[in-house]
N, C-alpha and C positions, 0 to 999 in steps of 0.2 A: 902503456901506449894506448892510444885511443883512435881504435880502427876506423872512426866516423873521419878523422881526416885525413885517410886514405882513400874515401868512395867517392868519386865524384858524382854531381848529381847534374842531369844533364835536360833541362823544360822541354815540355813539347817534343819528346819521341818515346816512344814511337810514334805519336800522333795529337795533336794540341790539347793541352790539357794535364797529361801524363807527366809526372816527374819522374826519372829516371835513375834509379841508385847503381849505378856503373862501376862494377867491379874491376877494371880492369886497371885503375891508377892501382890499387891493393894489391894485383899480383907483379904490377911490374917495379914495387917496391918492397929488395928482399927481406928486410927486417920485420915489417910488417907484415908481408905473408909468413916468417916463420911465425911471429907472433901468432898469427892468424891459427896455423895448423899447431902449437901450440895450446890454446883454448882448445880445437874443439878434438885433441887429445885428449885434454883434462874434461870435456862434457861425454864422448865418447864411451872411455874406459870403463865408467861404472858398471855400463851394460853389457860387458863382457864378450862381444860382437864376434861370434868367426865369421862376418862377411860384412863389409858394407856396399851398399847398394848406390849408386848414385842416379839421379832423375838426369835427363837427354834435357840440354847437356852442357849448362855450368857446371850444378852439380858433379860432372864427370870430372871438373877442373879441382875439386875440393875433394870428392872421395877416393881418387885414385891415388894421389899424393898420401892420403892419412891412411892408406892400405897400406900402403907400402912403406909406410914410417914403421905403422903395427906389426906389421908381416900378415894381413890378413888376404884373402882374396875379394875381391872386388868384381861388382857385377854391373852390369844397366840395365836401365829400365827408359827403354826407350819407348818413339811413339812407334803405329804400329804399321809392318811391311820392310821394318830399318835391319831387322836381324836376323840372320841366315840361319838355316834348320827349322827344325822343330820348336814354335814357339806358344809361351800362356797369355792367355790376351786379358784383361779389365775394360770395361766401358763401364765409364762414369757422363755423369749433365754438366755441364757447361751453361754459361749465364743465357746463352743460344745455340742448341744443339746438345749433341755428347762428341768425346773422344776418345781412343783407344791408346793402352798402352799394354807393353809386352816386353816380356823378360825368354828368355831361352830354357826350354822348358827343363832342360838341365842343370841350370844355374843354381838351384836351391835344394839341399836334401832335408828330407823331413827332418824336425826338430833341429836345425840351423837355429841358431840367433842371429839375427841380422837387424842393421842401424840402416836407417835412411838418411843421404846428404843431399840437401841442395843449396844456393846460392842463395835464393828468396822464399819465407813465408808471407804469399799475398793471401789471398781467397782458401785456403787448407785445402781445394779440390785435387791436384793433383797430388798431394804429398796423401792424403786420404786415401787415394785410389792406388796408387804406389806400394802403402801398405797394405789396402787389403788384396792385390792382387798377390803380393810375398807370402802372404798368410794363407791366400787361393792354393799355393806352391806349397804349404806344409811346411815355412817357414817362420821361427817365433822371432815378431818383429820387436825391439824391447825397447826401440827408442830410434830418435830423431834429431837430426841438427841443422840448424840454416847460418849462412851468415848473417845474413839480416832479415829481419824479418817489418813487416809495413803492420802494427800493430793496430791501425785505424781500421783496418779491413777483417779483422778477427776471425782470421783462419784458425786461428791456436782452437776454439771451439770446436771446427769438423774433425778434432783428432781423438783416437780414444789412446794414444800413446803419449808417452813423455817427449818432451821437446823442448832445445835451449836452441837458443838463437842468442847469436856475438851481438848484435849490435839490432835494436829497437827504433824504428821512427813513426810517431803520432798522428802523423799527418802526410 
């Protein structure tokens, strides 16, 4: 099955210009999303994960399901002021500015393996920062997965982890 025709792609939004790769025809078609959590089972597993993480908050639509497929525990990684307690914060740069993200400072014990999921590899800034905020926490992060990833933007670069992404587009 070829998950590119399930995504819809939707011009000008968020704002003129932008093309849009719109997850949401993929999850409200069930074959295709098992397909979907299939794959990134088989990209997953290698790295032996007791936790996947997922980015605020597609991402939380794709890691929490493959947790709970795995039987793993599942955490976020949200932006920052979203999560209650005690929290680990990252500040990373933005194309203008910086932003914060944060995880519950409990979330992760030292020497964890943990995966990061999101929906999109654009720019590698936030799945970058994600990780090294996990790593911040004394967690060994061993790998990554997107659904798609916008390969013209060559995020795959700012990562020093492994990473598969389902489905690739050029432009």
């Amino acid at each position: 099955m070829d998950l590119r025709d399930h995504i819809r792609t939707v011009p000008d939004f968020p704002k003129p210009g932008i093309l849009f790769y719109d997850i949401s025809t993929l999850l409200m078609h069930g074959p295709a999303w098992q397909e979907t959590m299939a794959q990134l089972d088989a990209a997953v597993a290698p790295h032996r994960p007791d936790l996947l993480a997922g980015i605020e908050s597609r991402g939380f639509l794709v890691a929490a399901p493959l947790a709970l497929h795995l039987g793993l525990g599942f955490i976020m990684v949200r932006k920052k002021g979203k999560l209650p307690g005690a929290t680990v914060s990252y500040s990373y740069d933005l194309e203008y500015g910086t932003d914060t993200i944060e995880v519950q400072a409990d979330a992760v014990e030292p020497g964890q393996r943990v995966v990061i999921l999101d929906d999109l590899l654009a720019t590698g800034g936030t799945m970058n920062a994600a990780a090294k905020l996990l790593q911040q926490c004394g967690a060994e992060v061993s790998g990554a997965a997107c659904l798609i990833e916008l390969a013209f933007l060559q995020g795959r670069a700012k990562l020093d982890i492994p990473i598969t992404t389902l489905v690739s587009y050029d432009s």
